[in-house]
C-alpha positions as CSV (number, residue, x, y, z in Angstrom):
1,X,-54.1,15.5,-0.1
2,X,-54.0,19.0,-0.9
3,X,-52.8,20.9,-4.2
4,X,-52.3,24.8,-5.3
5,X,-52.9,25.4,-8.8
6,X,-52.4,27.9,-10.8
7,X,-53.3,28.7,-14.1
8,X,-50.0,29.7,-15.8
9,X,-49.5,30.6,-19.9
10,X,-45.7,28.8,-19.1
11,X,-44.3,27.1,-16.2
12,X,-41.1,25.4,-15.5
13,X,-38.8,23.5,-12.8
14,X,-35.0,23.0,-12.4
15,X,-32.9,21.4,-10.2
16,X,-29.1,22.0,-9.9
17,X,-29.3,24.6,-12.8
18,X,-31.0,21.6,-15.3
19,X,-34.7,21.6,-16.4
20,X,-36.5,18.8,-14.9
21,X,-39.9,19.7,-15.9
22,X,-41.9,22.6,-18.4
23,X,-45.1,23.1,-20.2
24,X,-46.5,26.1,-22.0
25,X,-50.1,26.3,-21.3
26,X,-51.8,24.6,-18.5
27,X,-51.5,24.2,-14.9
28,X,-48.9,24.2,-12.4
29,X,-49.8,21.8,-9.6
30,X,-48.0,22.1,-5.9
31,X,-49.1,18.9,-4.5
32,X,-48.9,18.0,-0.4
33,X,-49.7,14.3,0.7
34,X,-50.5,13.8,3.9
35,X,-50.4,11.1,6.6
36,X,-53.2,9.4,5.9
37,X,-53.6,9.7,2.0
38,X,-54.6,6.6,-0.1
39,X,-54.5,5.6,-3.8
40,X,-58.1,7.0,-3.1
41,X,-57.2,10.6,-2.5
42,X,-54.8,10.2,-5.4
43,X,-58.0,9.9,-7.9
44,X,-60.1,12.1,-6.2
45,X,-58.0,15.2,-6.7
46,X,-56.7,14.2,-9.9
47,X,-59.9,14.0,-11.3
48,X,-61.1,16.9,-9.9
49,X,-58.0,18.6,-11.2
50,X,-58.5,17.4,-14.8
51,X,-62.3,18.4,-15.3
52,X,-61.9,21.9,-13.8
53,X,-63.3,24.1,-15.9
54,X,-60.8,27.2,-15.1
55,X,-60.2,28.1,-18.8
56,X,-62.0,30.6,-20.7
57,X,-64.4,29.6,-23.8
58,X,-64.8,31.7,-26.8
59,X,-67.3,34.2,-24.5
60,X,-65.0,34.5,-22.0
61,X,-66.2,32.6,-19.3
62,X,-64.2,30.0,-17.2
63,X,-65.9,26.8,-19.1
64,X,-63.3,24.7,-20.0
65,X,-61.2,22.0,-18.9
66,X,-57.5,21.3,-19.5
67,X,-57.8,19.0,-21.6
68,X,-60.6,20.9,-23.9
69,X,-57.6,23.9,-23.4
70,X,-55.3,21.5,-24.6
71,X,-53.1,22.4,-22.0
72,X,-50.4,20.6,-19.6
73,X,-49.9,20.0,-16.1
74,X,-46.7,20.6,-14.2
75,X,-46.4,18.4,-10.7
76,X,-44.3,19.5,-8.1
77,X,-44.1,17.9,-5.0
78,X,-44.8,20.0,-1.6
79,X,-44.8,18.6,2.0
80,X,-44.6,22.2,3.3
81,X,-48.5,22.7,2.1
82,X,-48.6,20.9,5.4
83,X,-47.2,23.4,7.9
84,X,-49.0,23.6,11.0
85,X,-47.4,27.3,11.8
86,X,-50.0,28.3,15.2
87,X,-48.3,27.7,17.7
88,X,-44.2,29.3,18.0
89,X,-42.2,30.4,15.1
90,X,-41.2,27.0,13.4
91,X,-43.7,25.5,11.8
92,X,-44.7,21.7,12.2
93,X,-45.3,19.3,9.6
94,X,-46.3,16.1,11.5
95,X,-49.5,15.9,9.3
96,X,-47.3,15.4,5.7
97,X,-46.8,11.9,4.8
98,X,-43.2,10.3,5.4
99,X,-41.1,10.6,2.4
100,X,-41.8,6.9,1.0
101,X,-45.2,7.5,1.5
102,X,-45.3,10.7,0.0
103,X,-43.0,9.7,-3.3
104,X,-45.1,6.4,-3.8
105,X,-48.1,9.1,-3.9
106,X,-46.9,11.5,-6.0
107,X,-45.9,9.0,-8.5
108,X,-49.4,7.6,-8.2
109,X,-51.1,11.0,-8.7
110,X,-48.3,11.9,-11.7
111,X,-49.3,8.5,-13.6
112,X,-53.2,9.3,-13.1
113,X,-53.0,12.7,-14.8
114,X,-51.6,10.9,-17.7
115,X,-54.3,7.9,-17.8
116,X,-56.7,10.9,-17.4
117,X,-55.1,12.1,-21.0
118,X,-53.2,15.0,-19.9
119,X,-49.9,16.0,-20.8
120,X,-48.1,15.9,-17.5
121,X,-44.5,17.0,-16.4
122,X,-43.1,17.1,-12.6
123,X,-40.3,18.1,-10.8
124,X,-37.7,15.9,-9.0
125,X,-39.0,14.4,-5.5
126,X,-37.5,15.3,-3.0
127,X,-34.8,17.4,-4.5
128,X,-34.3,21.5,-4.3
129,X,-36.1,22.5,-6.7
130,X,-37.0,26.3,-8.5
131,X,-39.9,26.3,-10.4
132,X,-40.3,29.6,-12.5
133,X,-43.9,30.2,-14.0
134,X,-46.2,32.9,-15.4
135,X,-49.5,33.0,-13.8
136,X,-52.7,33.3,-16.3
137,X,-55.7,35.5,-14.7
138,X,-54.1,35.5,-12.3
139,X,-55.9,32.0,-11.1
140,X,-55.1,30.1,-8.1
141,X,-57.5,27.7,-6.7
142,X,-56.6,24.8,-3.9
143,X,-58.3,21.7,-3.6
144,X,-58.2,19.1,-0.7
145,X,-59.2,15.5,-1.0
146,X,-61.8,14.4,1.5
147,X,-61.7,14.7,5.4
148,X,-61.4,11.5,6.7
149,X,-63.8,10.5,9.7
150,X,-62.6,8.7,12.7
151,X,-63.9,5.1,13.0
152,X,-64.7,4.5,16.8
């Protein structure tokens, strides 16, 4: 599993012209599932994601967490974090989950931010999406669940 976030001061996605999704404050979370993802990668980068400490305390330093920020998180799905673009001009994207896969997934990972107590939002799986947002720092950070090891 892999996710771009970005620190953002506002953040929002629509689908055909409607608002799907928004927050103010918080993060705005592109999230790829691949393949092989479990419920296990699920937690693992929600958790990470929640207890970040990418927001600035009263010095100034990145020491704070979301929550502690009392920001929100905005979820968009994104199998194209899984383009494979070395070899010709079209990328692959044999390493993203199928689309049942990747839907029960994201659902998965949108319910887990919540149990974590964050405020969450998402876009629409699946759907054409254009997500607006205004980036804070700017700060972008990715994270990647673990690499699985082959069992022989």
């Amino acid at each position: 599993m892999r996710a771009v976030i970005q620190r953002v001061s506002q953040a929002e996605v629509q689908t055909g012209g409607a608002t799907v999704g928004s927050i103010a404050q918080g993060l705005l979370v592109l999230l790829g599932v691949r393949h092989d993802d479990t419920l296990e990668d699920v937690r693992y980068i929600a958790s990470k994601l929640v207890n970040l400490r990418i927001f600035e305390d009263a010095q100034g330093k990145m020491n704070c967490d979301v929550r502690e920020h009392q920001g929100a998180i905005l979820t968009v799905s994104q199998f194209t974090l899984y383009a494979d673009c070395r070899k010709g001009r079209r990328p692959s994207f044999t390493q993203a989950a199928p689309p049942a896969l990747a839907r029960d997934l994201y659902d998965a990972f949108v319910a887990e931010v919540a149990q974590l107590g964050v405020p969450v939002a998402h876009g629409c799986f699946g759907a054409h999406m254009t997500v607006s947002l205004v980036n804070d720092g700017p700060v972008t950070i990715i994270l990647e669940s673990p690499e699985k090891t082959a069992k022989l």
